[in-house]
C-alpha positions in Angstrom: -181.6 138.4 145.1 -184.5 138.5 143.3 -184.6 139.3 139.4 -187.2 140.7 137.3 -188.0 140.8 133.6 -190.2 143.1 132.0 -192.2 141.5 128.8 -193.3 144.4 126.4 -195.1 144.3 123.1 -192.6 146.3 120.7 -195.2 146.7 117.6 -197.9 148.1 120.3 -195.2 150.9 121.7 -195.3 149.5 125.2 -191.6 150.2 125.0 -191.9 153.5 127.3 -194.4 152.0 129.4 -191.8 149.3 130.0 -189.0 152.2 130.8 -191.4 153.7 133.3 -191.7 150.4 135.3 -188.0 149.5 134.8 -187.3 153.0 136.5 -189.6 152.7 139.6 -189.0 149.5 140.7 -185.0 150.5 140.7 -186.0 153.7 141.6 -188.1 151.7 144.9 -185.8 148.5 145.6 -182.6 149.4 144.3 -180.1 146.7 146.0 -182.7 144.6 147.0 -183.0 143.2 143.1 -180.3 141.6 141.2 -181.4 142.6 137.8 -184.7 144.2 136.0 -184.5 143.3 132.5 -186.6 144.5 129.2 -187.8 141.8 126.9 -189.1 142.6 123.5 -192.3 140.4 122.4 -195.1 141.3 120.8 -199.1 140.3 120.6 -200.1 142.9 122.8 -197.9 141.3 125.6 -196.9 143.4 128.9 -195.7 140.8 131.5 -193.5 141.5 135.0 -191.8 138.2 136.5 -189.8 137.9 139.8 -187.5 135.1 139.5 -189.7 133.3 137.4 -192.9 134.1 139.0 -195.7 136.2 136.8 -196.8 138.9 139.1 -198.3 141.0 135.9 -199.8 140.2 132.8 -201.9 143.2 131.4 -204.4 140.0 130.0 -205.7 140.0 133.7 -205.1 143.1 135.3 -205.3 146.7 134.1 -202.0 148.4 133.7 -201.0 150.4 137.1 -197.5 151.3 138.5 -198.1 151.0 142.2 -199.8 147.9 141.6 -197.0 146.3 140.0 -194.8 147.5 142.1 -196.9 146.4 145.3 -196.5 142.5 143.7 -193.3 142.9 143.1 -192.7 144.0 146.7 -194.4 140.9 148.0 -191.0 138.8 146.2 -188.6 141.1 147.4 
């Protein structure tokens, strides 16, 4: 099963923002992931991987739930 990692900047306070993605996509796919996992970093950083694969990097994309979650349905 598929795991994902949630990458959040800690000095820019994307730690709720992280939360909030962390609950929907185990709120969405439950069983269907094996783990969804909050990683502190910092330099602005707000990344979402699926087994390795970046779906999400806030550098490229603006910052929107159902889109994220729409990637990460596409590894599920």
């Amino acid at each position: 099963m598929p795991e994902v990692e949630i990458e959040y900047c800690v000095p820019c306070g994307f730690l709720e923002r992280a939360e909030n993605v962390q609950h929907v996509l185990l709120a969405t796919f439950g069983e269907k992931l094996d783990a969804v996992t909050l990683r502190t970093g910092a330099n602005g950083v707000f990344r979402v991987t699926v087994s390795g694969d970046l779906v999400y990097d806030k550098q490229e994309s603006e910052y929107d739930v159902d889109d994220i979650v729409r990637r990460v349905r596409d590894h599920v």
